[in-house]
C-alpha positions as a LaTeX table, in Angstrom:
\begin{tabular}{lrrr}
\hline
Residue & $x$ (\AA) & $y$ (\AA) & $z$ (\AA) \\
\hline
Unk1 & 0.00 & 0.00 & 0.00 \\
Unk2 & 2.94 & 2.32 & 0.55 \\
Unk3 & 4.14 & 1.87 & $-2.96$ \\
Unk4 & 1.17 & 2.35 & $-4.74$ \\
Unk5 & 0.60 & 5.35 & $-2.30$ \\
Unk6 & 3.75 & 7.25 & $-3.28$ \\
Unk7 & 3.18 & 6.07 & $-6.61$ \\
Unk8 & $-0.36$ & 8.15 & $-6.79$ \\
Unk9 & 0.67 & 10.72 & $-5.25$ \\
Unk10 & 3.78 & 12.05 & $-7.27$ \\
Unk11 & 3.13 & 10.48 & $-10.61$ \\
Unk12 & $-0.87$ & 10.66 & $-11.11$ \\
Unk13 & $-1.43$ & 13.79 & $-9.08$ \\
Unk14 & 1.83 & 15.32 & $-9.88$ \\
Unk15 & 1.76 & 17.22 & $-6.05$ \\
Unk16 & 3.76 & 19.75 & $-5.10$ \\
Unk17 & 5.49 & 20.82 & $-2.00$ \\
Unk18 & 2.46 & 23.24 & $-0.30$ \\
Unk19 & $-0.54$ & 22.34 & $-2.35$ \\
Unk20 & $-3.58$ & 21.76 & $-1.07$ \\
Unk21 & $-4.85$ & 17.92 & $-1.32$ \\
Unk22 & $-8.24$ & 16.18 & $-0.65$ \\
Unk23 & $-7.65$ & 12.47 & 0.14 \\
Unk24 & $-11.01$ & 10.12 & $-0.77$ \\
Unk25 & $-11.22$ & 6.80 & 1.36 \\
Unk26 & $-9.40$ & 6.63 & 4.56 \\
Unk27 & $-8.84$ & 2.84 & 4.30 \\
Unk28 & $-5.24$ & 1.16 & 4.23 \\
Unk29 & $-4.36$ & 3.20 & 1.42 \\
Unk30 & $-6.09$ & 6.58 & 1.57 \\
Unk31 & $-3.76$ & 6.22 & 5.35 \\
Unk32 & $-0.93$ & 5.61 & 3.43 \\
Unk33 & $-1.51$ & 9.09 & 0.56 \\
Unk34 & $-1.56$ & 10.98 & 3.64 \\
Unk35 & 1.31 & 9.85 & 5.07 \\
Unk36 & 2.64 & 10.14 & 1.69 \\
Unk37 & 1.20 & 13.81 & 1.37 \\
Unk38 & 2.31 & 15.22 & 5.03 \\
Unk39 & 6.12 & 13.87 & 3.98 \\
Unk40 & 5.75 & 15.87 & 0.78 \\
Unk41 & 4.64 & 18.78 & 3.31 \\
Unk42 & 1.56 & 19.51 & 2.14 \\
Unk43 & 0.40 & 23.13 & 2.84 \\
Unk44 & $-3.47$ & 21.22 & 3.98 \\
Unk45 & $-4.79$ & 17.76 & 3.83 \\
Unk46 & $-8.46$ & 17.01 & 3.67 \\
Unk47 & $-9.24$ & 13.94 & 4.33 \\
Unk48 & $-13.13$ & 12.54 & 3.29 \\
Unk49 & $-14.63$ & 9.43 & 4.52 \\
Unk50 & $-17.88$ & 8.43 & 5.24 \\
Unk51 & $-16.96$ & 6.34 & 8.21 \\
Unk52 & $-16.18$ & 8.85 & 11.11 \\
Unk53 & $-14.77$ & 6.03 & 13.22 \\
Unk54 & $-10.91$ & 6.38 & 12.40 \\
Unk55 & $-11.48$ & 10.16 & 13.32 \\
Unk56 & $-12.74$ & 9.29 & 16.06 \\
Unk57 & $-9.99$ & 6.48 & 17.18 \\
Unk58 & $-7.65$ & 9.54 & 16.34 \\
Unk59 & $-5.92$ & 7.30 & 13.41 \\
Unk60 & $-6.08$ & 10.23 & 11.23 \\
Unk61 & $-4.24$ & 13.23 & 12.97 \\
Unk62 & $-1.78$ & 15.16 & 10.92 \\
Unk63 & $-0.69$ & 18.29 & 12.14 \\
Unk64 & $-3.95$ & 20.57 & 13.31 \\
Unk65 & $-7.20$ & 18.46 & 13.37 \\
Unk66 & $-9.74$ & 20.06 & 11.88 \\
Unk67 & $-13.37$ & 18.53 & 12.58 \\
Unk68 & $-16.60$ & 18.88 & 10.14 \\
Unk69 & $-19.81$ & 17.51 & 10.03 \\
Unk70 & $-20.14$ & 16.86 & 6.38 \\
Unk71 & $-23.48$ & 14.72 & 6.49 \\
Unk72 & $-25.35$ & 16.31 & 3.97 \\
Unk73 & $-27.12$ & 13.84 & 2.51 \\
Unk74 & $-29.49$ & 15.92 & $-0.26$ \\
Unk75 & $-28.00$ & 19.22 & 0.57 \\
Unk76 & $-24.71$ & 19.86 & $-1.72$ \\
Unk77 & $-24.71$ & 23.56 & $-1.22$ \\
Unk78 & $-24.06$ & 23.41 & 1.88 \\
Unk79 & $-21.52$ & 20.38 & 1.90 \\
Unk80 & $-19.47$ & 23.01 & $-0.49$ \\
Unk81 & $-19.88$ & 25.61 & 2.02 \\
Unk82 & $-18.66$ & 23.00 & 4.50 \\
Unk83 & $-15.27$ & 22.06 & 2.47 \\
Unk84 & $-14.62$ & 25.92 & 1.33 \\
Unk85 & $-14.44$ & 26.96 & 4.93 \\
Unk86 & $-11.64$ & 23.47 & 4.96 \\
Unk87 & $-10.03$ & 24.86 & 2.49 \\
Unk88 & $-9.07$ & 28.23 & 4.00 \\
\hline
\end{tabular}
């Protein structure tokens, strides 16, 4: 998972130092991007999962923790809202 981590990361996404990134999945390999991401010392990482239970267990905590309730089922608007205010 490491390799094909590092492997998504600077060849598909083509990241640069201080970007911005949004990481999709928080399983064995979205884990892995950010690691992969914070050593490439990204400027933010968002990380998006519909199971809040690695949050929770505090599996994913890189840098400053930012929490969101992003459960907006029918209401995109305001899930944008939600990720713009991420975002900075």
């Amino acid at each position: 998972t490491t390799s094909t981590a590092i492997g998504s990361v600077k060849k598909l996404a083509e990241f640069k130092k201080n970007e911005i990134a949004a990481v999709a999945g928080c399983g064995a390999i979205g884990l892995a991007i950010i690691k992969t991401l914070k050593y490439l010392e990204a400027k933010n990482i968002i990380a998006i999962d519909i199971d809040n239970t690695l949050n929770k267990l505090g599996a994913i905590r890189i840098g400053e923790r930012v929490e969101a309730d992003l459960d907006y089922e029918d209401d995109f608007d305001g899930w944008i809202a939600e990720m713009k205010k991420l975002i900075g």
